[in-house]
N, C-alpha and C positions, 0 to 999 in steps of 0.2 A: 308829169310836170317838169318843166327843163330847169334845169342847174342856176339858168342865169333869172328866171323867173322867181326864185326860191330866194336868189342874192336877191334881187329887189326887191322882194319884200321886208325880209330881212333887215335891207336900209331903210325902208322907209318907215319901219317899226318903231325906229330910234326915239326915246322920250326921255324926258326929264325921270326924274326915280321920284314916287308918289310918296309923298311923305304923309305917318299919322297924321291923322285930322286932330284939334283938341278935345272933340268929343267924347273922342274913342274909347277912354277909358270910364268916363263916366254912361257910355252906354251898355258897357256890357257887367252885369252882373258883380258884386265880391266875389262870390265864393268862387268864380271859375277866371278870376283873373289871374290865377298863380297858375292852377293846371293848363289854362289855355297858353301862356308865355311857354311854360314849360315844352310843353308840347310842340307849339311853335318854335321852337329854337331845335328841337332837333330835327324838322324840317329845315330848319334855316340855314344848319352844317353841309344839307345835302345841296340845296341851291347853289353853295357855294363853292361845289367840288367842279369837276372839270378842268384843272388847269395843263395838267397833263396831255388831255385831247388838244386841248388850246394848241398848245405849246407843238404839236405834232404836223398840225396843217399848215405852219410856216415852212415847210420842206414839203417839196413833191411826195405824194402817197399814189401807188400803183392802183388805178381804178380810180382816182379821184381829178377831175382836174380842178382848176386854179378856182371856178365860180362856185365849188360844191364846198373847196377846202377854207373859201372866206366864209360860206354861211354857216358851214360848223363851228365857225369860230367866232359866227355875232350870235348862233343861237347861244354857246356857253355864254358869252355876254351879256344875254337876256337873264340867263340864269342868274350870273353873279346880279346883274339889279335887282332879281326878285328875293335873292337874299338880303341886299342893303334895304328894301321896301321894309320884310318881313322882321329884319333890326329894327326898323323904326318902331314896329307895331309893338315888337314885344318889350322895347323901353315903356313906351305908353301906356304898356299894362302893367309897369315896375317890375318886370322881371330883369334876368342877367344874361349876356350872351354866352352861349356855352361854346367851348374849345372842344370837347370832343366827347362823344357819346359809341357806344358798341355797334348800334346799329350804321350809322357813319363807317365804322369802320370795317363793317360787313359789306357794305356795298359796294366800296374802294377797293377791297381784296376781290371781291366777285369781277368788277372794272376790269380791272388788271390781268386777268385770270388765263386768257387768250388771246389778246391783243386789241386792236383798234375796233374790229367789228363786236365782241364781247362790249364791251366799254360802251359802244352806242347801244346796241341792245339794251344793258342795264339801263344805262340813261333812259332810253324810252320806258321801260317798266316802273319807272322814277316818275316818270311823266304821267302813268296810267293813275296811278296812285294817289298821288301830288292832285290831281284835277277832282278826285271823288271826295278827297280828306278836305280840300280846301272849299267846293262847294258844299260836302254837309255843315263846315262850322258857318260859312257866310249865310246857311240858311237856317241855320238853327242856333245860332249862339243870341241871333234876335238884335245885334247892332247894327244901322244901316251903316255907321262910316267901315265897320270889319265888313261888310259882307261886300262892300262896292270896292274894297281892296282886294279883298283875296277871289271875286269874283274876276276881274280884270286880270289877277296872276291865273286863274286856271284859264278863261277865252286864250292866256298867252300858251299855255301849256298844251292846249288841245289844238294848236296851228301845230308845236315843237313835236306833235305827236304827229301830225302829218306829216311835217317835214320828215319824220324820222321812218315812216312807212316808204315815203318817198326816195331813201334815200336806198332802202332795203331792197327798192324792186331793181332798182340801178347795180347796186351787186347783184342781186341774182342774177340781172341780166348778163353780166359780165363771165358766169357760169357754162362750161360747157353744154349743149343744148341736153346730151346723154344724163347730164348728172344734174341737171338743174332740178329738176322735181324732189328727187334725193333728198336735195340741197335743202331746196324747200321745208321739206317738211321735218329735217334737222332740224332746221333753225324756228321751227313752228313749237316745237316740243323743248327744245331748252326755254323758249321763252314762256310756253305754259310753268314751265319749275321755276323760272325766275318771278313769274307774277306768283304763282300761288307760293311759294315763300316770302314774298312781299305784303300779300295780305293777312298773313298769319302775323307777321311783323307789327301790321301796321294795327292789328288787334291786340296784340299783346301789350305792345308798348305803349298804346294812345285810345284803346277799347274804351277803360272806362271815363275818357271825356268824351267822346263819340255817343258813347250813350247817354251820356246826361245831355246833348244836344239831338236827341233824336234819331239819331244815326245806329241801325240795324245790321251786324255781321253779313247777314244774307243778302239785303241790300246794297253796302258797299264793294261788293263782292259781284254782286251780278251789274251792276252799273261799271265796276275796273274792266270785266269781259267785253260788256256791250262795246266800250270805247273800242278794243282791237278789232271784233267780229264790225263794230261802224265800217270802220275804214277797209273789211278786211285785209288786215295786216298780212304782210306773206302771202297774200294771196290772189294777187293782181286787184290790189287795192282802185276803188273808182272814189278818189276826191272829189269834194268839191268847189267849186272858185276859190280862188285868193279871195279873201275878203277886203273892206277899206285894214289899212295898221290898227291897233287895237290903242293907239295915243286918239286916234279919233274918238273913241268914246268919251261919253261924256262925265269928267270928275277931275278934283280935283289935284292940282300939280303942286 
């Protein structure tokens, strides 16, 4: 899928930021409105990182031209809205936004760790995780205005994960043809340690609201896979269509 196909979409995603419904907090339960804010907020640190990548595609990047270096810069953009969204929700549930959390800052030091291509990786692994945590709460925490919001942030999160397979086969391409397969399968195996460190994260720190919504280690866990092995990630990934932008859905602005 071509660079400039990827910017159009990208534009034409642009939406207003969906704010709590009133409902919201009167549909979901007492007792899991503190752990679910909770929880939610320190996804909402991670939404909000990227400025760094931002801040990098404003200057020429070698292997990147100019339609690739604007959409990594609307997809962080997307990001930052699905943090300000994710703010709204967990005021709603009277929680407090948090400034900083360990895990936050485990992922920003992994980010960093090799440079631009590390940093997307992570990010995608963000992305794999982000889409399985956000559809078991929308479907199991049993509120329709939560689940039609953070249903709409993972649809967005599972384009960002395409884009970001897409974006993968474009470097490899860029790879000498002798060492491309190598390449491959390097970067197949950092990303197996970066997800399965991610799931074990995302069980430790958020396990036990997961379970009280139904949500299964084993399940969460073979649905994060399934996402990459979808797309096959790295591995001459076959997408498919651009969809309509995801503001066409139907909800509330």
């Amino acid at each position: 899928m071509s660079a400039t196909t990827w910017l159009a979409y990208f534009e034409g995603n642009a939406r207003c930021d969906r704010r709590a419904v009133a409902s919201l907090c009167s549909e979901v339960p007492a007792a899991l409105r503190a752990p679910l804010a909770l929880s939610l907020g320190r996804f909402q640190l991670g939404e909000a990182a990227g400025g760094r990548i931002h801040d990098e595609m404003n200057a020429p990047v070698r292997g990147l031209g100019a339609a690739t270096r604007r959409s990594v810069q609307l997809y962080i953009e997307e990001e930052w809205r699905h943090a300000r969204e994710l703010a709204t929700i967990i005021e709603a549930l009277g929680g407090k936004l948090q400034t900083a959390h360990w895990t936050n800052g485990a992922f920003t030091a992994c980010r960093r760790l090799l440079g631009l291509r590390t940093k997307m990786m992570t990010l995608a692994i963000a992305e794999v995780v982000g889409i399985v945590y956000y559809r078991a709460l929308a479907r199991g925490v049993g509120s329709p205005a939560l689940g039609s919001s953070l249903e709409l942030i993972a649809s967005e999160e599972s384009r960002h994960l395409d884009f970001q397979a897409a974006f993968f086969e474009q470097q490899l391409a860029l790879t000498p043809a002798p060492w491309r397969t190598a390449r491959r399968w390097l970067l197949r195996g950092w990303m197996g340690a970066i997800l399965t460190a991610a799931l074990l994260v995302l069980w430790l720190d958020h396990g036990a609201l997961l379970r009280r919504v139904g949500g299964e280690a084993w399940t969460l866990a073979r649905a994060s896979w399934q996402e990459l092995a979808r797309r096959r990630f790295l591995a001459q990934p076959r997408l498919s269509p651009l969809p309509q932008p995801s503001y066409a859905l139907t909800h509330e602005r």
